[in-house]
C-alpha positions as CSV (number, residue, x, y, z in Angstrom):
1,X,-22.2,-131.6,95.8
2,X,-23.7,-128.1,97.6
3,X,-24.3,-127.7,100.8
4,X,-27.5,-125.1,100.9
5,X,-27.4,-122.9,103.7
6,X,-29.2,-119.6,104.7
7,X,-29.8,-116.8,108.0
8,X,-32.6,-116.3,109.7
9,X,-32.9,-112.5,110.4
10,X,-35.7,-112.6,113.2
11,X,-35.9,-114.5,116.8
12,X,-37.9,-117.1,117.2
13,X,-39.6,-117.7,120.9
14,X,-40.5,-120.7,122.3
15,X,-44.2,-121.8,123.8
16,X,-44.5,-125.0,125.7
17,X,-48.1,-126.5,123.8
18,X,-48.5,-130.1,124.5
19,X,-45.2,-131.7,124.2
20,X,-44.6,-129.1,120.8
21,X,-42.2,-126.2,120.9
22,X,-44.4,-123.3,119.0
23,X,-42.8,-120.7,117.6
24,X,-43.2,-116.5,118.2
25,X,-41.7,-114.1,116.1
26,X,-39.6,-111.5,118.2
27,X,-37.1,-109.0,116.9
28,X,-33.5,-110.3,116.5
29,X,-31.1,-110.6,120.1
30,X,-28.1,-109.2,120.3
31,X,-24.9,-110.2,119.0
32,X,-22.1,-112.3,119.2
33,X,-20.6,-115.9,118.1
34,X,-22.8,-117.0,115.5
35,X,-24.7,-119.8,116.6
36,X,-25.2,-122.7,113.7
37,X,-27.3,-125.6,113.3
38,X,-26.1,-128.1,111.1
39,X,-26.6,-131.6,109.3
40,X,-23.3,-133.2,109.4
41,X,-21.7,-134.7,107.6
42,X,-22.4,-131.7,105.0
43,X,-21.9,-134.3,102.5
44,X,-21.4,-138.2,102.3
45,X,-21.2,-141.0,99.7
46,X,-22.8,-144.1,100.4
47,X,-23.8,-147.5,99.5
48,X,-27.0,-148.0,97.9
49,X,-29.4,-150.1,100.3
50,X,-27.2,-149.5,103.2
51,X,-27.3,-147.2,106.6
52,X,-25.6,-144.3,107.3
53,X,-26.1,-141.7,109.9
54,X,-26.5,-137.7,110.1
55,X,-26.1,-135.8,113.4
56,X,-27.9,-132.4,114.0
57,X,-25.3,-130.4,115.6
58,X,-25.3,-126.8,117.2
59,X,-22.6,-124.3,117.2
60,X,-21.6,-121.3,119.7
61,X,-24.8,-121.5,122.3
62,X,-25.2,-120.4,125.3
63,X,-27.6,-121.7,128.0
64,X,-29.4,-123.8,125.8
65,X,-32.2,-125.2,127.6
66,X,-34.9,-126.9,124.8
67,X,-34.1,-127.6,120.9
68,X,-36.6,-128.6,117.9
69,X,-36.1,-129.3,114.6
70,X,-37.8,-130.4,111.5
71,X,-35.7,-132.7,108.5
72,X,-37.5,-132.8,105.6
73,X,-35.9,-135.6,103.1
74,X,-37.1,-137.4,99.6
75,X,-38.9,-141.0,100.9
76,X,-38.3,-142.2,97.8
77,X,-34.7,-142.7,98.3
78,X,-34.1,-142.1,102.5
79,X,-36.2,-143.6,104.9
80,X,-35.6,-142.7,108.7
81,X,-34.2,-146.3,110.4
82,X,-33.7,-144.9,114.3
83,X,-33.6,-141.6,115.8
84,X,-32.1,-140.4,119.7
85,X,-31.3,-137.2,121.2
86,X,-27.5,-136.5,121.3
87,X,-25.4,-136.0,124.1
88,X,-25.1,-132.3,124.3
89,X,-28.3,-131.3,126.0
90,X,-28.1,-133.9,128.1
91,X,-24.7,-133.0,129.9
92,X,-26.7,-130.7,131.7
93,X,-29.2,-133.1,133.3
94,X,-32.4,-134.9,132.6
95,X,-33.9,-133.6,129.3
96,X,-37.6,-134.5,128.2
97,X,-38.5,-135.4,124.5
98,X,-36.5,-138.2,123.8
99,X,-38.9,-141.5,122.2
100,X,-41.5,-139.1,121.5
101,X,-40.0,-138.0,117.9
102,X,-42.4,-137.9,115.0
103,X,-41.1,-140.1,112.3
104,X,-43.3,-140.2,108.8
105,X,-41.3,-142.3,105.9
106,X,-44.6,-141.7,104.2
107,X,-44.6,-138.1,103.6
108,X,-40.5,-137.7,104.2
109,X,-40.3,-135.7,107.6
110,X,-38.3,-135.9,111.1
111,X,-39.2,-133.7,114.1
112,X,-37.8,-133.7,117.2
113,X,-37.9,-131.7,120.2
114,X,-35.3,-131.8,123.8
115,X,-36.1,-130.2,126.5
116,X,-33.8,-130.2,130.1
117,X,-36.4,-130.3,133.2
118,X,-34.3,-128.2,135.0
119,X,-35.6,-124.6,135.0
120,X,-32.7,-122.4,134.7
121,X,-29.3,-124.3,134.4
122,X,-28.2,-124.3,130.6
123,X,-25.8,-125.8,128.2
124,X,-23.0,-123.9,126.4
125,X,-21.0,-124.4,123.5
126,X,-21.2,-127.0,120.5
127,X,-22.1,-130.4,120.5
128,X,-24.8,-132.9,119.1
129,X,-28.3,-132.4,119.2
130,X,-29.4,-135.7,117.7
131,X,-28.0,-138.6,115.7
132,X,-30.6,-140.1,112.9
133,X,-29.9,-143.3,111.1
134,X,-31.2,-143.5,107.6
135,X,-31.6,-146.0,104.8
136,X,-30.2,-145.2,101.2
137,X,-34.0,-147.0,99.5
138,X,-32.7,-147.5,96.2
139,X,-30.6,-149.5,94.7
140,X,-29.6,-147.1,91.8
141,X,-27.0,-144.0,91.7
142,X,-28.9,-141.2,93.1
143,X,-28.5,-137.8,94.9
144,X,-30.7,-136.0,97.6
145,X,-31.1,-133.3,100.0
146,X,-31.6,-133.5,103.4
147,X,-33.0,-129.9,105.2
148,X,-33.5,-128.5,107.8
149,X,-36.6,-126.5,108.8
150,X,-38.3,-125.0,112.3
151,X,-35.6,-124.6,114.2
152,X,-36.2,-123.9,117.5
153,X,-34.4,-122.9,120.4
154,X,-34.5,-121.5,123.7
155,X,-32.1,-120.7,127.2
156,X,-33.0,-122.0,130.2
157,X,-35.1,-119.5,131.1
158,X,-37.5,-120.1,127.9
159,X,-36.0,-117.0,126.3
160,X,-35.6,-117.7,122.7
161,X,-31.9,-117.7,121.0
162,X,-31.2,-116.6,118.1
163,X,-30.3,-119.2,115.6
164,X,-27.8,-117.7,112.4
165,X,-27.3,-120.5,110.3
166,X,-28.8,-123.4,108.9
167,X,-27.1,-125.8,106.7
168,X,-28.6,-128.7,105.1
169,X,-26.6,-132.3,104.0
170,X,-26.2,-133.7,100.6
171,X,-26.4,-137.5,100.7
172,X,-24.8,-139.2,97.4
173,X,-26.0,-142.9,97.0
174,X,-23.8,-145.4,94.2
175,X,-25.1,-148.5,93.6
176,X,-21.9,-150.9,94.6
177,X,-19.8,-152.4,91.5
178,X,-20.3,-156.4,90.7
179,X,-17.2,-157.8,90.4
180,X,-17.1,-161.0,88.2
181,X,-14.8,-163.5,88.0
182,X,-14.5,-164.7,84.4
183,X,-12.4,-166.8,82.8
184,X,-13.3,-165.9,79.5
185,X,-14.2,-167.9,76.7
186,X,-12.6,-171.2,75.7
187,X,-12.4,-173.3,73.2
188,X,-14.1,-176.6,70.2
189,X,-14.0,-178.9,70.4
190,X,-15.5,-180.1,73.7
191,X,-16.7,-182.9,75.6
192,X,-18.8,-182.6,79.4
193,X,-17.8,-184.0,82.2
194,X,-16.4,-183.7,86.0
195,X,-14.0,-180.8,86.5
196,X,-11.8,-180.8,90.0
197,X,-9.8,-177.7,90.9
198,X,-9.0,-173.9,92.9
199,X,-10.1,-170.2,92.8
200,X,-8.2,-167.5,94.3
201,X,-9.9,-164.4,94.2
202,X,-7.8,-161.1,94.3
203,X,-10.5,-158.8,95.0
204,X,-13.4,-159.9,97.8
205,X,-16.6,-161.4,95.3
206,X,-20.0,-161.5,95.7
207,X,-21.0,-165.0,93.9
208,X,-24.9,-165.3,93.6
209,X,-24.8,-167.6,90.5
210,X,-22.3,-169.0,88.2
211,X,-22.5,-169.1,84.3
212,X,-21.3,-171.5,81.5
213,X,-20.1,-170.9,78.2
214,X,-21.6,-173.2,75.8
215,X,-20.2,-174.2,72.9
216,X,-21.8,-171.9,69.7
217,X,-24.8,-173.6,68.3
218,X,-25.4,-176.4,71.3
219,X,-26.4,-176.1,74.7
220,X,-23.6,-176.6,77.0
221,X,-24.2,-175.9,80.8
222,X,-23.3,-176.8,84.1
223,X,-25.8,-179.0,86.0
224,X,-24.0,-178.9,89.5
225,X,-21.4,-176.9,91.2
226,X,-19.5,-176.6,94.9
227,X,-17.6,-174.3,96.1
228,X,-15.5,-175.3,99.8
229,X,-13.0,-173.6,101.8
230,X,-9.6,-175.8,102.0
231,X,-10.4,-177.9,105.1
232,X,-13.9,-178.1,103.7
233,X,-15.2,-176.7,107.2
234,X,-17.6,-174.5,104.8
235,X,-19.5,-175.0,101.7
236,X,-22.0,-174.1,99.6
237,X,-23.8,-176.0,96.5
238,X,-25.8,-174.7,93.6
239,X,-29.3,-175.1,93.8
240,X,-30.7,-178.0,90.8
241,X,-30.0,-177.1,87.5
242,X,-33.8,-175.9,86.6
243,X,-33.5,-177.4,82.7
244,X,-33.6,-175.8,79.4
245,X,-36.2,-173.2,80.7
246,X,-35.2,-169.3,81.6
247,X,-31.6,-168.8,82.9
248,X,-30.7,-172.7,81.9
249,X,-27.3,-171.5,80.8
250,X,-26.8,-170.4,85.1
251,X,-26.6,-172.1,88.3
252,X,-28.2,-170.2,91.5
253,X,-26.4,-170.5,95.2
254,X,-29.7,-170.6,97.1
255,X,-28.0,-167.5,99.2
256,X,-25.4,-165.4,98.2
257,X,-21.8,-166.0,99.2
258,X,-18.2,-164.0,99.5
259,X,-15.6,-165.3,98.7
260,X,-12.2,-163.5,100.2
261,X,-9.8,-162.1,98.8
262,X,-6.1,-164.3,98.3
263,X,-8.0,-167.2,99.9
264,X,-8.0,-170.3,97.8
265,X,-11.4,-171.8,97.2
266,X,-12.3,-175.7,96.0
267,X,-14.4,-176.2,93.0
268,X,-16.2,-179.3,91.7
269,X,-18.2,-178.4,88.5
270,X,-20.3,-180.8,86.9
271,X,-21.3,-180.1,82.9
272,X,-23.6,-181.5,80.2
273,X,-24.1,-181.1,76.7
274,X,-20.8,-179.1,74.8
275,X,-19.4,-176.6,77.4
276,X,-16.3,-174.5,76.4
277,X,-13.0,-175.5,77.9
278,X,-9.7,-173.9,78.5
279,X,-7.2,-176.0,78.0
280,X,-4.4,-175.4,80.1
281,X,-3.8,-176.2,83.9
282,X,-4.2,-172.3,85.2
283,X,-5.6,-169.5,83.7
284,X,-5.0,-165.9,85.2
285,X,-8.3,-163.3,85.1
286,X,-9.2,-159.8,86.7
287,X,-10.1,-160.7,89.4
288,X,-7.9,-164.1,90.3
289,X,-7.0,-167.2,89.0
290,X,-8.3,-170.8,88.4
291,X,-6.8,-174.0,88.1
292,X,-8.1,-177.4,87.1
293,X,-6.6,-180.5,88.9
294,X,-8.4,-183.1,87.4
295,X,-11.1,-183.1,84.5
296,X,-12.9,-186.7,83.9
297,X,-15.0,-186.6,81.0
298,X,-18.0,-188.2,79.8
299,X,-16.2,-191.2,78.9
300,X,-14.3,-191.7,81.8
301,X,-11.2,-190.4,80.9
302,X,-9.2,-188.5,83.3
303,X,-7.2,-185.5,82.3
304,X,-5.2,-182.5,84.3
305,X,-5.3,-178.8,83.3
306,X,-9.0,-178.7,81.6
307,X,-10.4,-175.5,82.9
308,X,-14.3,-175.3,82.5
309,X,-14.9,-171.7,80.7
310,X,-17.0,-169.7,83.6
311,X,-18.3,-166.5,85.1
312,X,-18.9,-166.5,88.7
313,X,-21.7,-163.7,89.5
């Protein structure tokens, strides 16, 4: 991850046009604390799909009395969700600019512009100039660069401050890790039938779906499932088995549901045709274990300890 940075070696002045801050080229002020405007965090890891936030903040100023800036970002993976004007500027009194920010998704751009309508009384020191909520818009790994362009500030008295640094963000997106719970394969012969029992996850799970081994050569599946908490205040059952067309070895949850971790779940599985078993009456995996309490089969016979082989997805 790099953080890109740079100076700017000139002044930049500040015209009121409209409700736009335009910018003058002066020679460069005098010295002192280096004042900084920055995209922080410099650098973040986040979820793929999900929202995360970047604040502009400022560094070492003094009598700040208006603030613009320009984010430029890729709209194929960041999308702006919300924008508002931080707290800094405002600490001095009533500041003009916030709601009328220019948001394009389209094109990939953020301005913004604060200005305090008091004529003469600034704001020193560091804080935030704005907070910016984004959305991560892919659902692969990916990296990207937000930056920072046409930065604009100016005292209270519309003289223009120097600005020495910029520094942009670098915004990691990871697509988050599926965790399965499998039992693994099982074992022939096999017979279909009603199978009664518990799942304790270890790790939390995401279960969209749950898959069936089948028997080589036949076409064992599962043609109804439930999964209940263990005063059955809570549910959730598979969706009709959709026959021996596309996915016909799965069952769908008609929403996806998480299952906690070290919580013991309730399963009733109902299978057809030659489904692989496990025959014992617990069977540890990665991600938990599963037990079978009763297993009626086709025939009617009732048996303890006959896991159905699974994958919840």
């Amino acid at each position: 991850m790099q953080v890109q940075a740079h100076r700017r070696s000139v002044d930049i002045a500040l015209l009121t046009v409209g409700a736009l801050l335009v910018p003058v080229i002066l020679a460069s002020g005098a010295g002192g604390a280096p004042v900084a405007v920055k995209l922080e965090p410099s650098a973040q890891t986040v979820l793929a799909m999900s929202s995360f936030c970047l604040n502009v903040t400022i560094e070492n100023v003094i009598n700040l009395g208006a603030d613009q800036a320009t984010l430029q970002f890729e709209p194929q993976a960041l999308q702006v969700a919300q924008v508002s004007e931080g707290a800094f500027l405002r600490s001095a009194g009533t500041t003009l600019g916030a709601g009328s920010e220019i948001i394009n998704n389209a094109s990939g751009f953020l301005t913004f512009h604060y200005t305090l309508l008091s004529f003469g009384r600034g704001v020193n020191g560091s804080g935030t100039l704005a907070s910016i909520v984004f959305t991560a818009n892919v659902s692969t790994n990916a990296t990207t660069l937000v930056t920072l362009s046409e930065v604009i500030l100016a005292d209270a008295g519309g003289i223009p401050i120097h600005v020495d640094e910029i520094a942009n963000a670098t915004v990691n997106i990871v697509a988050p890790v599926q965790l399965i719970f499998d039992t693994g394969r099982g074992s022939y012969p096999s017979i279909s039938g009603i199978h009664h029992g518990t799942i304790t996850p270890s790790s939390n799970l995401t279960v969209r779906k749950l898959y069936t081994y089948p028997c080589p050569g036949t076409a064992g599946h599962a043609e109804y499932a439930r999964l209940s908490n263990e005063n059955d205040s809570w549910s959730s059952e598979t969706v009709s088995w959709p026959g021996y067309s596309g996915e016909w070895h799965y069952l769908n949850f008609p929403q996806p549901i998480t299952l906690q971790a070290n919580v013991t779940y309730y399963y009733t599985i109902r299978t057809a045709s030659s489904p692989q078993l496990i025959r014992l009456p617990l069977q540890e995996t990665t991600h938990g274990t599963i037990t079978c309490s009763e297993f009626t089969d086709a025939n009617g016979n009732t048996r303890s300890g006959w896991i159905p082989a699974i994958r919840l997805e």
